[in-house]
Backbone as JSON, one array per atom type, in Angstrom:
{
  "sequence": "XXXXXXXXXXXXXXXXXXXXXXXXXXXXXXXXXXXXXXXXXXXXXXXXXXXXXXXXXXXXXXXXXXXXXXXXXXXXXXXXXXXXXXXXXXXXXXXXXXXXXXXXXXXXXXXXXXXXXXXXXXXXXXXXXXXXXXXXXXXXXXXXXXXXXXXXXXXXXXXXXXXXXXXXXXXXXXXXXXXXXXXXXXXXXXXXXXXXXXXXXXXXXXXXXXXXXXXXXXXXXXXXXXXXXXXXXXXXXXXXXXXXXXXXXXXXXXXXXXXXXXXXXXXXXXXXXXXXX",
  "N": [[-14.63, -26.98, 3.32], [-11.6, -26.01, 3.65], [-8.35, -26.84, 5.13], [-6.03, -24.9, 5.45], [-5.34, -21.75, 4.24], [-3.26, -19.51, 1.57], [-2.86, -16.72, 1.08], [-0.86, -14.26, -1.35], [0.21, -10.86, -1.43], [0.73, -7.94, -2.98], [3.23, -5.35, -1.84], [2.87, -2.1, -1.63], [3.65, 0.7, -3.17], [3.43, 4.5, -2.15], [3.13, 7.65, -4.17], [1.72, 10.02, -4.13], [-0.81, 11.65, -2.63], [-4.47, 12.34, -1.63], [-6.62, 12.78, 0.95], [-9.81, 11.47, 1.39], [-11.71, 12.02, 3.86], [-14.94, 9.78, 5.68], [-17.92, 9.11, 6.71], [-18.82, 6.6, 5.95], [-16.84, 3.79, 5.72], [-16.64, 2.64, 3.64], [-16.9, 4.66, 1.42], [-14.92, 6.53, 1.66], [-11.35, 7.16, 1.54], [-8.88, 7.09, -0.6], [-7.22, 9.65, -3.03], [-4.95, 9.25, -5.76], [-1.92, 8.32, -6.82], [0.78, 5.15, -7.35], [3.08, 2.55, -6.57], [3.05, -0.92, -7.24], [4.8, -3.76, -5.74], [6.94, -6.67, -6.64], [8.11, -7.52, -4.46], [6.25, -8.6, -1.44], [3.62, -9.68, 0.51], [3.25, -12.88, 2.46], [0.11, -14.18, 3.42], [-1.14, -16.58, 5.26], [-4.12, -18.19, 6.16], [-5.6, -19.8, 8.85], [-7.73, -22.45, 10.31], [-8.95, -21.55, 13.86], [-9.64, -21.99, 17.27], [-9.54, -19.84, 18.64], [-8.77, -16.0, 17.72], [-5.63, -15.35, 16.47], [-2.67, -13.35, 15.46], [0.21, -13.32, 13.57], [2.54, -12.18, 12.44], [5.98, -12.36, 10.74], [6.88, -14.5, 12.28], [6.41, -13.75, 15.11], [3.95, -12.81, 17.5], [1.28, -10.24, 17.34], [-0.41, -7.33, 17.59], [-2.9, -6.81, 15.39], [-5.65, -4.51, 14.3], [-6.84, -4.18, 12.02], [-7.04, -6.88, 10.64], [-8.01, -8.22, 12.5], [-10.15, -7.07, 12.37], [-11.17, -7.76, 10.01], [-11.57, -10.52, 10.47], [-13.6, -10.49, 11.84], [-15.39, -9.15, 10.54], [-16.38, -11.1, 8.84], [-16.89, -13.05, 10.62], [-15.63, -15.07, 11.86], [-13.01, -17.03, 13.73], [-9.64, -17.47, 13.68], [-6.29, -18.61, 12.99], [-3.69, -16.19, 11.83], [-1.21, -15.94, 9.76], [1.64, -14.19, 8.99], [4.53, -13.55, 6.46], [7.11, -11.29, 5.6], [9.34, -9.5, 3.7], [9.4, -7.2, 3.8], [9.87, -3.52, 5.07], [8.87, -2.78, 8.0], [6.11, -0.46, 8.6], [7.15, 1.66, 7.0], [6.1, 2.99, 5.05], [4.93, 0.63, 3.25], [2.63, -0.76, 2.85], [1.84, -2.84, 4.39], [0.54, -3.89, 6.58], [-2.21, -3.08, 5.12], [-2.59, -5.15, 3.37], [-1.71, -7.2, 5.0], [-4.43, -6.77, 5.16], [-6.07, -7.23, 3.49], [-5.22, -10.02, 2.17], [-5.66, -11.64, 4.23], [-8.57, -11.57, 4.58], [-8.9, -12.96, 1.94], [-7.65, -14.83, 1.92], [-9.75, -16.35, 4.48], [-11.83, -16.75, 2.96], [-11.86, -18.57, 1.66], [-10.91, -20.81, 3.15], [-13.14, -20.5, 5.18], [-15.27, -21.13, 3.43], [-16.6, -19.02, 2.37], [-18.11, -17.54, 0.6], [-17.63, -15.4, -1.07], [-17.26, -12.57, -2.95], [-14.4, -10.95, -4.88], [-14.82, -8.36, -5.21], [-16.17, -7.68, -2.87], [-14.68, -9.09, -0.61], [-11.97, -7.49, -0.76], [-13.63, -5.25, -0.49], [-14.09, -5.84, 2.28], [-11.58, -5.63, 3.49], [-10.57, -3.12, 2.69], [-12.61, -1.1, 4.32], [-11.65, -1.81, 7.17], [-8.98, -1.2, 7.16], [-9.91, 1.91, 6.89], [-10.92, 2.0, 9.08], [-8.98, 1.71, 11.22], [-7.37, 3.47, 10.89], [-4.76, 2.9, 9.34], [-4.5, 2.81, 6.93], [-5.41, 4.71, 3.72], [-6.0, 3.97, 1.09], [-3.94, 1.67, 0.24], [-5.31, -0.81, -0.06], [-6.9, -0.9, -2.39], [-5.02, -0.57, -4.2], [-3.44, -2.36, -3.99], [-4.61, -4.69, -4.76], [-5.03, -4.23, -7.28], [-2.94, -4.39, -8.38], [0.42, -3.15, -10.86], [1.17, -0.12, -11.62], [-1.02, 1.44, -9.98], [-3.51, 4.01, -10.88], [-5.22, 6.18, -8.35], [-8.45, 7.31, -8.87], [-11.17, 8.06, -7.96], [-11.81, 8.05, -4.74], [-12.1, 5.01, -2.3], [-13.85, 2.15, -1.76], [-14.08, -1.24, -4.21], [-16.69, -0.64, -5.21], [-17.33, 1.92, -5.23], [-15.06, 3.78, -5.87], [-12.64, 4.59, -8.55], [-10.24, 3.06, -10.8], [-7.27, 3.38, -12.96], [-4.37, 3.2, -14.31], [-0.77, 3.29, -14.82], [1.17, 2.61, -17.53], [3.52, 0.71, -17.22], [7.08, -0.86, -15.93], [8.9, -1.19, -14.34], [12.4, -1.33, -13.09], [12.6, -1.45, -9.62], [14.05, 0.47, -7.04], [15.02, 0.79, -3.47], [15.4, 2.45, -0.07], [14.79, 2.22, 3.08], [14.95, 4.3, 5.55], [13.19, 4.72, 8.1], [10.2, 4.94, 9.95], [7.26, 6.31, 9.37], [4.36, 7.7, 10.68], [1.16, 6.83, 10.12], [-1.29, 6.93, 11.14], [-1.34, 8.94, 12.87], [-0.41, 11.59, 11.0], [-2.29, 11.28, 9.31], [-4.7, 12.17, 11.03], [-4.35, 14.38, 11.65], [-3.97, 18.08, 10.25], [-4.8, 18.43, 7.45], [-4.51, 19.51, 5.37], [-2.9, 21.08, 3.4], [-1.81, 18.88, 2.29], [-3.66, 17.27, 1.53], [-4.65, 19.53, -1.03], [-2.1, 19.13, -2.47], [-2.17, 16.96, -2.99], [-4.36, 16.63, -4.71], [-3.43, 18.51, -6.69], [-1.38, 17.02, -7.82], [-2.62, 14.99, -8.94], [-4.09, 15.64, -10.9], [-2.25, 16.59, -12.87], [-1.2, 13.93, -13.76], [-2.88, 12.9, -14.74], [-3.6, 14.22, -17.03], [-1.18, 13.32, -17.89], [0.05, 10.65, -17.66], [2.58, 8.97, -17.57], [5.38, 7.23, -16.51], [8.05, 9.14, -15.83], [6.21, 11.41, -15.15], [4.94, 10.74, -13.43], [7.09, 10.53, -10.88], [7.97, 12.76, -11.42], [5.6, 14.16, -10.19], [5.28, 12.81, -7.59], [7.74, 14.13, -6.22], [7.59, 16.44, -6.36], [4.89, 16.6, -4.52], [5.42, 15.78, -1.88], [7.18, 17.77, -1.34], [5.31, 19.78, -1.04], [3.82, 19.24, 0.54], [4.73, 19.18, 2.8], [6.52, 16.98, 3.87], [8.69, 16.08, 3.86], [11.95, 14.21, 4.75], [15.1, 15.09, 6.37], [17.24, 13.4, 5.51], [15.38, 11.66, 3.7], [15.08, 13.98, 1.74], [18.0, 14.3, 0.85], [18.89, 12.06, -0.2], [17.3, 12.0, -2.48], [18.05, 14.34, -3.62], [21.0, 13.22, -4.18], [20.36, 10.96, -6.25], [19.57, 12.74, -8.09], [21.49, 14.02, -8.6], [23.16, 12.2, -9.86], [21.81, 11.42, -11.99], [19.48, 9.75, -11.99], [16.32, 9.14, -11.12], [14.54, 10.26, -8.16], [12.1, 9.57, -5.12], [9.91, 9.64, -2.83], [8.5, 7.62, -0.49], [4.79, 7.5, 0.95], [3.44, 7.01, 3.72], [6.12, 7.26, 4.22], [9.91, 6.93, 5.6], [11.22, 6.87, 3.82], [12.85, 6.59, 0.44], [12.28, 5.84, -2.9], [12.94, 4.79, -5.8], [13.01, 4.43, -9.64], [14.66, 2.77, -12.02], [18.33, 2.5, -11.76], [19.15, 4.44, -10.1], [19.36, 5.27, -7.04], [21.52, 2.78, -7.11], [23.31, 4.02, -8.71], [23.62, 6.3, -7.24], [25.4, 5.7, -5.29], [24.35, 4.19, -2.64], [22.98, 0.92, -0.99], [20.69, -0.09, -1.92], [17.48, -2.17, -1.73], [16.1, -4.55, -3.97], [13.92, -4.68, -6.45], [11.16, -5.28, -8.18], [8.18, -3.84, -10.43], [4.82, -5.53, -9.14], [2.88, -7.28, -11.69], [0.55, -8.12, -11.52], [-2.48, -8.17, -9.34], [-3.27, -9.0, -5.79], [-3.46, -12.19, -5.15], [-4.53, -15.67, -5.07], [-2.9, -18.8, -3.72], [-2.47, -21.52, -5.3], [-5.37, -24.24, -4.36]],
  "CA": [[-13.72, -26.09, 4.03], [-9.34, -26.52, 3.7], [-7.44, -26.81, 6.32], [-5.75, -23.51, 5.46], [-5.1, -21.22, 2.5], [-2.68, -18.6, 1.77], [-2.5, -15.06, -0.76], [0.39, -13.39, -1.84], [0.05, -9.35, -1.35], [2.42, -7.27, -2.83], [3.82, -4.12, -1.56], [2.46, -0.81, -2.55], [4.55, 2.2, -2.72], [2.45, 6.08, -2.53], [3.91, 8.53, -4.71], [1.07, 11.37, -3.71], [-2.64, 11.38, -2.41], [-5.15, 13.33, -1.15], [-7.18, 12.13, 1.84], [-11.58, 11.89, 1.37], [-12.76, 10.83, 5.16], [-16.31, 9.68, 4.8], [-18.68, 8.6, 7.7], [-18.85, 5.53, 5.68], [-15.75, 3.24, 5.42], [-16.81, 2.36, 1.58], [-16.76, 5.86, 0.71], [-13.81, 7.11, 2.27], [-10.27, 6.35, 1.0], [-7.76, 8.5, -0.87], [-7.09, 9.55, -4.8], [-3.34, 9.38, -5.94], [-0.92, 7.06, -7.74], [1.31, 4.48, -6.26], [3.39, 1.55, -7.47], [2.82, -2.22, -6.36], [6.14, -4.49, -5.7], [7.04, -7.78, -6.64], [8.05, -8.29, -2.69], [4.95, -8.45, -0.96], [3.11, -10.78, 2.21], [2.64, -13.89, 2.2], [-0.78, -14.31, 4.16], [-1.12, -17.75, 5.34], [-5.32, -18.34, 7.7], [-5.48, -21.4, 9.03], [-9.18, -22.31, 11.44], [-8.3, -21.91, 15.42], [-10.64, -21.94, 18.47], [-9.1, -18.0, 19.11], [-7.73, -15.55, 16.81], [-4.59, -14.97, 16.82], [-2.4, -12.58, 14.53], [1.51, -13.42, 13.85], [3.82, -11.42, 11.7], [7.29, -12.81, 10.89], [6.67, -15.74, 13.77], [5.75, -12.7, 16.41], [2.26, -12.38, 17.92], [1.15, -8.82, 16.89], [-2.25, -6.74, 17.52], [-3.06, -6.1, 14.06], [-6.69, -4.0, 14.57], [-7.6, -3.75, 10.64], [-7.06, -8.06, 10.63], [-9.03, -8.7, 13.45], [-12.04, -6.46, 12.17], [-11.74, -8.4, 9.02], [-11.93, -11.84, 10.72], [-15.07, -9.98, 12.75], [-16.42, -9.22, 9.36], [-16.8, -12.42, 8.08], [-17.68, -14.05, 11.18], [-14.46, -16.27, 12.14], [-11.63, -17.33, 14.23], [-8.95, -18.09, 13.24], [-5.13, -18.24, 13.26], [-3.43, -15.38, 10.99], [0.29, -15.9, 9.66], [2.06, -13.53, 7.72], [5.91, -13.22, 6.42], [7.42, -10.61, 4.66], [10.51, -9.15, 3.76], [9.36, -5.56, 3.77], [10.0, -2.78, 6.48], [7.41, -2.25, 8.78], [5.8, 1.17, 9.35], [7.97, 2.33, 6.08], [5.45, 3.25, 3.66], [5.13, -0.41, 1.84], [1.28, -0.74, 2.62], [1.88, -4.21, 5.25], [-0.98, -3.39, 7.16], [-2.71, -3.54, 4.15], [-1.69, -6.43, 2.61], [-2.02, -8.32, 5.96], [-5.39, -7.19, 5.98], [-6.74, -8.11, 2.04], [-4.56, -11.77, 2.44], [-6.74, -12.42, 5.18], [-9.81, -11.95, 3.67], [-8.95, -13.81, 0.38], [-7.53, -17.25, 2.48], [-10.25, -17.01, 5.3], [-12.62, -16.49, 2.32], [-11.07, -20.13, 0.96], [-10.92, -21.56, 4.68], [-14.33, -21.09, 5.74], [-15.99, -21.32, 2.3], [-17.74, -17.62, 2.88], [-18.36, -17.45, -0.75], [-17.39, -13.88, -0.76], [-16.86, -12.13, -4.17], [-13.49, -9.88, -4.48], [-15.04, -6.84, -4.64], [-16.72, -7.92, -1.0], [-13.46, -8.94, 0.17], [-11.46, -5.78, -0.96], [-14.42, -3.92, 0.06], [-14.22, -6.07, 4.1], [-10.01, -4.93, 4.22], [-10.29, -1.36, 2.51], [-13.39, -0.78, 4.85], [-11.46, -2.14, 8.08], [-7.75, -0.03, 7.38], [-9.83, 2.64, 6.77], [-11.71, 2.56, 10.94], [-8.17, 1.31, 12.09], [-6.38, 4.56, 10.46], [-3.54, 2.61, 8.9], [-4.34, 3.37, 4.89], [-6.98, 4.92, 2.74], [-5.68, 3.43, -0.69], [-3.39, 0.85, -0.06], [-6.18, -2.05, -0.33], [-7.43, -1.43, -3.34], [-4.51, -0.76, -5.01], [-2.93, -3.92, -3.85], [-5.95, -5.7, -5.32], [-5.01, -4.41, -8.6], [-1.01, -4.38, -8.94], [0.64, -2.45, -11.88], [1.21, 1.16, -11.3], [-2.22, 2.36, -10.59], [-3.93, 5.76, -9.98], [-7.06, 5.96, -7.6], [-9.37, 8.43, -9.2], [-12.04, 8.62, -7.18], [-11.64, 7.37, -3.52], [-13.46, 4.24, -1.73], [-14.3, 0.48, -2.09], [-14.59, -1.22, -5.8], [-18.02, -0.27, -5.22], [-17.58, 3.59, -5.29], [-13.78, 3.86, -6.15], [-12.33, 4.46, -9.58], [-8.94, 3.14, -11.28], [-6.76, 3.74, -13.87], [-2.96, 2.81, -14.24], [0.41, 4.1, -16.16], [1.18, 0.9, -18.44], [5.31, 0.54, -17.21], [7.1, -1.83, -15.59], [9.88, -0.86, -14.1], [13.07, -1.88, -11.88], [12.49, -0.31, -8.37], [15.09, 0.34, -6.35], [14.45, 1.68, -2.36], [16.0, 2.69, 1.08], [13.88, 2.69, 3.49], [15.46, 4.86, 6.92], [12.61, 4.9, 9.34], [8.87, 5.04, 10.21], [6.35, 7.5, 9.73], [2.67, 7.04, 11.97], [0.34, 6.72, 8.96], [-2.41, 7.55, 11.48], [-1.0, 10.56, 13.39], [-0.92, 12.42, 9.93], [-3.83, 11.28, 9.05], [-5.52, 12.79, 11.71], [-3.91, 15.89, 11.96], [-4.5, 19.18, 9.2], [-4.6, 17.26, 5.95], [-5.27, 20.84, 4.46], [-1.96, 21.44, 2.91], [-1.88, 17.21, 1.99], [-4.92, 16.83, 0.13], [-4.24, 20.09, -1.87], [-1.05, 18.79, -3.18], [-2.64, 15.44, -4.04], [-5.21, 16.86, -5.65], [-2.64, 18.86, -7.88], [-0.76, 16.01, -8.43], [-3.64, 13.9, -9.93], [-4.68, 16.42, -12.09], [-1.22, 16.83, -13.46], [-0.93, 12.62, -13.65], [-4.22, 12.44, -15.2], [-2.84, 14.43, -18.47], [0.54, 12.75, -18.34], [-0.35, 9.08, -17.07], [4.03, 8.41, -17.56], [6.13, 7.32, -15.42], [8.44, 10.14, -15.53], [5.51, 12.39, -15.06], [4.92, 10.08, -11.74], [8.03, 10.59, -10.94], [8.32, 14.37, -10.78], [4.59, 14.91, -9.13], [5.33, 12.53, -5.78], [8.59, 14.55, -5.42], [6.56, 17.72, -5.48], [3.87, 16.23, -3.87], [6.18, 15.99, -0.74], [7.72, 18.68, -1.05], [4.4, 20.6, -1.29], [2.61, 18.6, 1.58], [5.7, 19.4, 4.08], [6.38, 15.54, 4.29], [10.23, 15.67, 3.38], [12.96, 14.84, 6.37], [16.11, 15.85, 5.9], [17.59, 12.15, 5.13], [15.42, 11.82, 2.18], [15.4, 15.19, 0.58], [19.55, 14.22, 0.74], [18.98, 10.68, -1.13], [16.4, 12.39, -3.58], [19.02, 15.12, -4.39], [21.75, 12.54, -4.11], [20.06, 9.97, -7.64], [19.12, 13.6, -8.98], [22.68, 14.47, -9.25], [23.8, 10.64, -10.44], [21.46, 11.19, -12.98], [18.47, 9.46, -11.66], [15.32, 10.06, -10.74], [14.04, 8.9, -6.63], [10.79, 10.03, -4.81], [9.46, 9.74, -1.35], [7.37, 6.42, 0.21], [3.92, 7.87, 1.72], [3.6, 7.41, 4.68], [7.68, 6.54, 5.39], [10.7, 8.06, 5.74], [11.9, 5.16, 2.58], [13.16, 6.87, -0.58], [12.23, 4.94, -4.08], [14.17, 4.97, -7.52], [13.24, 3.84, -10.98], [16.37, 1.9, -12.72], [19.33, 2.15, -11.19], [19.17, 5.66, -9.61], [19.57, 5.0, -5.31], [22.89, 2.55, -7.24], [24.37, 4.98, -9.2], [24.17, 7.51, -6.24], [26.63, 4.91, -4.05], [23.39, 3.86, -1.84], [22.67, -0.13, -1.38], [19.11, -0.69, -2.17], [16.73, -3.3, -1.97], [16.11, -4.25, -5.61], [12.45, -5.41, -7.03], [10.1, -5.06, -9.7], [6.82, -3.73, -10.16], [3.84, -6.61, -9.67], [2.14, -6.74, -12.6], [-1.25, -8.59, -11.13], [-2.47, -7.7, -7.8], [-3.16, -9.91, -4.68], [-3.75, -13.55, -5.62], [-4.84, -16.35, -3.7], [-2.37, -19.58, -4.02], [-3.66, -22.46, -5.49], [-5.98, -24.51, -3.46]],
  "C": [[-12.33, -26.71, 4.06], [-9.3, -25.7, 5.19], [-7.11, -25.57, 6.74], [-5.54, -22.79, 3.81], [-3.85, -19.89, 3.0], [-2.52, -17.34, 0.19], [-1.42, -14.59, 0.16], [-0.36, -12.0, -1.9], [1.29, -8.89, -1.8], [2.46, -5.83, -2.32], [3.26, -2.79, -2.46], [3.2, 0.81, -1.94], [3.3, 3.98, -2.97], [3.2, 7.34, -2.94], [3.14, 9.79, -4.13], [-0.32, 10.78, -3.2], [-3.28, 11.87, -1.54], [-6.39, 12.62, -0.15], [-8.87, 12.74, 1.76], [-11.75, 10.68, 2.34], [-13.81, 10.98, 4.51], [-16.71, 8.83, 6.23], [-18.7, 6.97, 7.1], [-17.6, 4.7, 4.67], [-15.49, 3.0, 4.01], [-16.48, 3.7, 0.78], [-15.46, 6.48, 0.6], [-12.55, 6.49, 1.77], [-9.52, 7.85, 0.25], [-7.56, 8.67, -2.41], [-5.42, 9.95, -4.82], [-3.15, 8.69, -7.12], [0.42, 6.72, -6.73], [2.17, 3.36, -6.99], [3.38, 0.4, -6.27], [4.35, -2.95, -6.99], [5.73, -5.76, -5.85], [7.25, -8.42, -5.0], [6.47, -7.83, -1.85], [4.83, -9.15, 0.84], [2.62, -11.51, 1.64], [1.34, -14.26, 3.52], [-1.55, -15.98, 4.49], [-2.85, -17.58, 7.15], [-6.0, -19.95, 7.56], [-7.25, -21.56, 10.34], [-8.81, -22.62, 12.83], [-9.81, -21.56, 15.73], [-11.1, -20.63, 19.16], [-8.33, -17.17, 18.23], [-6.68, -15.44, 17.57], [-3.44, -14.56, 15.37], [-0.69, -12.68, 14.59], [2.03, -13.0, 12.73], [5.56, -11.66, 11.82], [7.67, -13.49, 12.24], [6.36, -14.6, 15.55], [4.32, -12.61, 16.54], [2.59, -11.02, 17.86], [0.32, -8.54, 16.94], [-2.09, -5.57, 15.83], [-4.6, -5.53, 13.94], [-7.32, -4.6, 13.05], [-7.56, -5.77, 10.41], [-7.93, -8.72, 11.2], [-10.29, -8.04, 13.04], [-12.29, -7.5, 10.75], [-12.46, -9.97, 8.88], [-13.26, -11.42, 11.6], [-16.25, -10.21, 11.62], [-17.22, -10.33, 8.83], [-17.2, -13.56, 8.7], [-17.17, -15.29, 11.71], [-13.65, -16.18, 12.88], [-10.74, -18.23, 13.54], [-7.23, -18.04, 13.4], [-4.46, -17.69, 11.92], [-1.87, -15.53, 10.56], [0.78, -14.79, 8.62], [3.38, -12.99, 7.83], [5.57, -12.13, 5.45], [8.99, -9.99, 4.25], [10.38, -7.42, 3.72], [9.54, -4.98, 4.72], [8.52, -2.54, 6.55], [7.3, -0.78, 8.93], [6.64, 2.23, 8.97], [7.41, 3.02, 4.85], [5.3, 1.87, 2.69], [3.67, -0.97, 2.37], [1.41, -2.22, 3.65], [0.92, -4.3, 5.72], [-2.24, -4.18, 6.22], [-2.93, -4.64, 3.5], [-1.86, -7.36, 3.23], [-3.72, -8.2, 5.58], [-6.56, -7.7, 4.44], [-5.9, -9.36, 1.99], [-5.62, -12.22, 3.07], [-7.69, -12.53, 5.37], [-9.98, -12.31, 2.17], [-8.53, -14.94, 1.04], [-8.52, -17.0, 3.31], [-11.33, -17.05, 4.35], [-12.27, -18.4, 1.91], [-11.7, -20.9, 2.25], [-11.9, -22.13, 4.68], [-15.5, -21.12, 4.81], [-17.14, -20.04, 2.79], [-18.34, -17.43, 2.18], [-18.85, -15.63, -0.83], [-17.01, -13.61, -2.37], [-15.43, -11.21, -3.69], [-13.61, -9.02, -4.29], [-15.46, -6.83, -3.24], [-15.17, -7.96, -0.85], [-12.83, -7.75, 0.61], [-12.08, -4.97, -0.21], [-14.03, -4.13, 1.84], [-12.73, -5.49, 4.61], [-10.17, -3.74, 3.71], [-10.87, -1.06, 3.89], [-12.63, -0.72, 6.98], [-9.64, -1.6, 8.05], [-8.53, 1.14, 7.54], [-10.46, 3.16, 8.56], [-10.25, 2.29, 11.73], [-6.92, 2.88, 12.05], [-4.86, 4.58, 9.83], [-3.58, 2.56, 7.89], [-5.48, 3.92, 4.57], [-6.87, 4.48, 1.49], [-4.68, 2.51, -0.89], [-4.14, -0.61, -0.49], [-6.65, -2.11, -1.56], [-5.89, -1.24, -4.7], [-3.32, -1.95, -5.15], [-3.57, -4.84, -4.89], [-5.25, -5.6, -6.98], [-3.9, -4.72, -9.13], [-0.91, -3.67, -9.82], [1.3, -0.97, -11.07], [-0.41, 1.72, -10.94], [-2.69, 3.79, -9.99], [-4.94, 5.79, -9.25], [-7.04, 7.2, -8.07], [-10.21, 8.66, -8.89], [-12.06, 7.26, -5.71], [-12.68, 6.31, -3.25], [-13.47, 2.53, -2.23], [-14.47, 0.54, -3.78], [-15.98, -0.53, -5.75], [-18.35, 1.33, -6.05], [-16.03, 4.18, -5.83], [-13.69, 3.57, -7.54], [-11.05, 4.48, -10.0], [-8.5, 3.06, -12.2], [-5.32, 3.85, -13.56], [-2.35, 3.48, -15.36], [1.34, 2.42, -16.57], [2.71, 0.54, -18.5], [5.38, -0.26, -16.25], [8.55, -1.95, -14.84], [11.1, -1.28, -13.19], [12.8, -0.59, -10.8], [13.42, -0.52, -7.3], [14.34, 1.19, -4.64], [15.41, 1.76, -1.3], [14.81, 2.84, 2.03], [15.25, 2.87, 5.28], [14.32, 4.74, 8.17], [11.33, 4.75, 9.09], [8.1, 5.89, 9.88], [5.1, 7.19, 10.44], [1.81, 7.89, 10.77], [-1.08, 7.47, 9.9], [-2.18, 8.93, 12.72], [-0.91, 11.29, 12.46], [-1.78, 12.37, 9.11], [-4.97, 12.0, 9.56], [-5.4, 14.12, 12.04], [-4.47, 17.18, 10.54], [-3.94, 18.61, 8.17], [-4.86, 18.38, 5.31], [-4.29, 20.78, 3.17], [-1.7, 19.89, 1.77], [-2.16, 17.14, 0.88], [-4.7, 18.33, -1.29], [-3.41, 19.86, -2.96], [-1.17, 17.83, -3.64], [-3.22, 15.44, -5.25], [-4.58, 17.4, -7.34], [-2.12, 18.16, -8.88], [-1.74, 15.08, -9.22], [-3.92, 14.51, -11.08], [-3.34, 16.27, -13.5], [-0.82, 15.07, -14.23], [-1.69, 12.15, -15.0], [-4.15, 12.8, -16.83], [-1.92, 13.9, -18.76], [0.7, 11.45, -18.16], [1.39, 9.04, -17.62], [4.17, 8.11, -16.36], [7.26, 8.22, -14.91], [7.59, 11.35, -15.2], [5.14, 12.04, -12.84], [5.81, 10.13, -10.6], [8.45, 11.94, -9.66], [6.75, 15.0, -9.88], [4.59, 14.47, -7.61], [6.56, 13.65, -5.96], [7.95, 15.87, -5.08], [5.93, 17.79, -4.59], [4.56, 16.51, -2.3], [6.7, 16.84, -0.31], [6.16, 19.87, 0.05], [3.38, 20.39, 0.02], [3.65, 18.74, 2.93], [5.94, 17.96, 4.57], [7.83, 15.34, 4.43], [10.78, 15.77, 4.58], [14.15, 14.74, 5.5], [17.08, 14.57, 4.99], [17.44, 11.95, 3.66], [15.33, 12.88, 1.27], [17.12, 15.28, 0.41], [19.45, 13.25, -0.36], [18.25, 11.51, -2.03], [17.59, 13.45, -4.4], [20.4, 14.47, -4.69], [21.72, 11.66, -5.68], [19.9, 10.94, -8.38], [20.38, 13.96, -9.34], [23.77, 13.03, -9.8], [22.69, 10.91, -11.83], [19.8, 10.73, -13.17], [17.03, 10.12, -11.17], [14.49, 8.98, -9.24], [12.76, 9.99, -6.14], [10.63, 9.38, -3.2], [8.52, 8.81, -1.33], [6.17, 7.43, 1.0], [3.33, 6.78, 2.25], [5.42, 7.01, 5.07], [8.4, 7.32, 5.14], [11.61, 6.76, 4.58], [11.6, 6.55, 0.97], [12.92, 5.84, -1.67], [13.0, 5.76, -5.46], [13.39, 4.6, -8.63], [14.84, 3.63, -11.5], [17.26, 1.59, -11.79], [19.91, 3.29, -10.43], [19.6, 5.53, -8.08], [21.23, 4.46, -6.0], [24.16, 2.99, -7.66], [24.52, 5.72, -8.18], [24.89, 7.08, -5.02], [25.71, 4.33, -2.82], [23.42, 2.08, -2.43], [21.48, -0.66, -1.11], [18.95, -1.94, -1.78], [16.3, -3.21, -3.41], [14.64, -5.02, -5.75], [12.08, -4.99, -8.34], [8.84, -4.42, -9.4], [6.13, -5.46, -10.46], [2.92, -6.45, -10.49], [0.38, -7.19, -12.85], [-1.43, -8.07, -9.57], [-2.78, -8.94, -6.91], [-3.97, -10.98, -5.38], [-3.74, -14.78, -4.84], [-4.0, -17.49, -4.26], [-3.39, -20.47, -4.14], [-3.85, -23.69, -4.53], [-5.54, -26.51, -4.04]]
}
């Protein structure tokens, strides 16, 4: 058993996706496409006497963290920086909560496979109501698509093979689990469309133009970013909507040409990775 360990998570942006609850956390999860960021969380679990859960040096009740350190049967102390907005659409949650079952997996020598892992944080956003598809598509990085919702187990993926500069704004919050819980009728329809449409066109300009529909189509748009989206569309560019946030994204240089000052990244082109031991 080490002292402590720490994984890197990166950031996952949701272009569209269609919500499948499921009595059972493995099952349940969401089908879309999404892109993973070079800025991510750094997830640093170290062995204490009492959990305890700290986000950018703040104590924080992180639910989907604490079920994962339940899962596996540990206390411990949880660290995690980031440079991303909180409660913007960039999957943090997430990210905190697969980190912290890939280092306490290290820690307390659990001898956990990844698909277990993956499976103990998908399984534990998905009872806390803070993602249905950010965990596994963390896991994988790239661009990828979930094609059939749920843990590696029951979950199926498939990616669009680009690599792109990503530019973003992020203005505000959205409550990932207040529209979660509410009439997902209109939602999942428009996800569903959008996959279909993805699924013939796997581009990234095809990715492109189905989240902005997607939003449109799912009544998600506030007035802010349907301004920035029409704002890179008339620079030339092409920008799209963060699910769940009120955070506009770009390909190239689209948010800079339209006089906006981004945050600038990359896509990650591996998914969550545990530092070496």
């Amino acid at each position: 058993m080490s002292d402590d360990a720490t994984a890197f998570v990166p950031g996952h942006i949701t272009g569209f996706f269609s919500a499948h609850p499921d009595d059972d956390a493995s099952l349940a999860g969401s089908r879309g496409a999404g892109v993973t960021l070079s800025q991510g969380v750094a997830v640093t679990v170290e062995s204490a006497s009492e959990s305890r859960v700290r986000l950018d040096g703040e104590d924080v009740s992180m639910p989907p963290v604490e079920d994962v350190l339940d899962s596996l049967d540990v206390t411990a102390t949880v660290r995690a920086e980031t440079d991303l907005p909180l409660g913007a659409g960039f999957g943090v949650s997430g990210a905190m909560s697969l980190g912290t079952a890939l280092a306490a997996n290290a820690v307390f020598s659990c001898k956990r496979s990844e698909n277990d892992l993956i499976t103990l944080a998908h399984e534990a956003e998905v009872r806390a109501g803070t993602g249905l598809g950010d965990v596994v598509a963390q896991a994988r990085g790239g661009i990828p698509i979930r094609v059939e919702p749920g843990a590696p187990a029951h979950g199926t993926m498939d990616g669009i093979p680009a690599r792109p500069r990503i530019e973003y704004v992020a203005f505000g919050g959205l409550s990932t689990a207040e529209i979660l819980s509410g009439d997902t009728t209109a939602l999942t329809a428009a996800g569903e469309a959008a996959l279909e449409h993805i699924r013939d066109e796997p581009t990234l300009d095809r990715f492109m133009q189905e989240s902005r529909q997607f939003a449109r189509d799912a009544g998600l748009l506030t007035e802010r970013v349907e301004s920035a989206i029409g704002d890179v569309a008339d620079a030339g560019g092409s920008a799209a909507m963060a699910m769940l946030g009120e955070t506009v994204f770009a390909v190239g240089t689209g948010l800079s040409d339209a006089g906006y000052d981004p945050v600038v990244c990359d896509v990650h082109p591996a998914g969550a990775t545990l530092n070496h031991e």
